[in-house]
C-alpha positions in Angstrom: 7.2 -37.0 -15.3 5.4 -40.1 -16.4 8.3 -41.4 -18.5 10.6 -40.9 -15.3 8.3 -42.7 -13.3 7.7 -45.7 -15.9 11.8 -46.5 -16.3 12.1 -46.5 -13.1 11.0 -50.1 -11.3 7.9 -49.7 -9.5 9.1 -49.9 -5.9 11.5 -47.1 -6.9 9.0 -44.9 -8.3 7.0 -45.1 -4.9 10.2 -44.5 -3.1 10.4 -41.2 -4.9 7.0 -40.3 -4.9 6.9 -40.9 -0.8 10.4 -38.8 -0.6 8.8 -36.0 -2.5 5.6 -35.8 -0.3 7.4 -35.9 2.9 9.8 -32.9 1.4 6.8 -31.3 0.4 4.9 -31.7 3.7 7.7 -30.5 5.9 8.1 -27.8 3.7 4.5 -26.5 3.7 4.5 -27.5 7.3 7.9 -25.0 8.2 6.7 -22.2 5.8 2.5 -23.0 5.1 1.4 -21.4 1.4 5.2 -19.7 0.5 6.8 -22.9 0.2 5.3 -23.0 -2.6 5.9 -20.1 -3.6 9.2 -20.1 -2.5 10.5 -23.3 -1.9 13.6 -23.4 0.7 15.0 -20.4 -0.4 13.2 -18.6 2.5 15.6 -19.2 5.1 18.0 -16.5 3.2 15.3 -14.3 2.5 14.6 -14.0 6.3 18.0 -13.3 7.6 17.5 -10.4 5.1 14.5 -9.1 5.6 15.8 -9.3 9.3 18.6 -7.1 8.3 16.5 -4.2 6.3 13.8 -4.3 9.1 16.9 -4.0 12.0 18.2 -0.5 9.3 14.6 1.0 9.0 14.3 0.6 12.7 17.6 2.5 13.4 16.7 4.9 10.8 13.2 5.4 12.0 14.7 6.0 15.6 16.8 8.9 14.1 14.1 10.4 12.5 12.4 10.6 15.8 14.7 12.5 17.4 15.0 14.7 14.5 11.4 15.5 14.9 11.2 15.8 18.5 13.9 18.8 18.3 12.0 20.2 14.9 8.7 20.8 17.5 10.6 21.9 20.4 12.1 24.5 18.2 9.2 25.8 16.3 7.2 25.7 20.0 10.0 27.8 21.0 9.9 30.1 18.2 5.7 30.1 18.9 5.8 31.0 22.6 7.9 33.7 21.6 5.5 34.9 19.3 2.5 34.6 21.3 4.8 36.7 23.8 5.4 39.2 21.9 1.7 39.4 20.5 0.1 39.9 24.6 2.4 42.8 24.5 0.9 44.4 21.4 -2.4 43.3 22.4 -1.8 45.7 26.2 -0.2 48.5 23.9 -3.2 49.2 21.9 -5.5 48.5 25.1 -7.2 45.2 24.2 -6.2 43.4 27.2 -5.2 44.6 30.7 -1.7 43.4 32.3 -3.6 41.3 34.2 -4.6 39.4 31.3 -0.9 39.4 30.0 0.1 38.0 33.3 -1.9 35.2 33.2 -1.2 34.3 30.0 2.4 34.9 29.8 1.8 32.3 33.2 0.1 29.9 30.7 3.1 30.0 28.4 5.5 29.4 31.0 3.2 26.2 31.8 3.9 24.8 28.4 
């Protein structure tokens, strides 16, 4: 850098000096402590990482809804259950059908 700057004529030199702060000051200014990291390149690396963030999201929203049927299915499959266990429970005489009732009511509530 120093033999670049000494060819060069002294009022160039401080030409590109000045040029290379004001690139760098707009640069740190637009992007803060990745510019120099980075450099310029950001701008491309945004409209990607726009892109993969825009996918997960979609992907994200799909797993949702997978998940909401998976529990409505298995709480489905459990109401039955606890169904059928009240009845078992009034066969061998631990609970009353009045009992059953109201929590065969409960169920319903669910």
């Amino acid at each position: 850098m120093n033999n670049a700057i000494g060819v060069l004529p002294p009022i160039a030199g401080v030409l590109l000096l000045i040029a290379a702060g004001i690139v760098f000051i707009v640069g740190f200014s637009r992007y803060g402590v990745n510019f120099i990291k980075y450099g310029f390149k950001q701008t491309a690396l945004d409209s990607s990482l726009e892109k993969h963030f825009d996918r997960l999201e979609e992907r994200l929203d799909g797993m949702d809804a997978r998940i909401a049927a998976i529990e409505t299915n298995h709480f489905g499959h459990l109401k039955d259950f606890l169904s059928e266990l009240t009845s078992i429970l009034v066969d061998k005489g631990v609970i009353t059908n009045q009992d059953r009732a109201r929590l065969d009511n409960q169920l319903r509530g669910m």
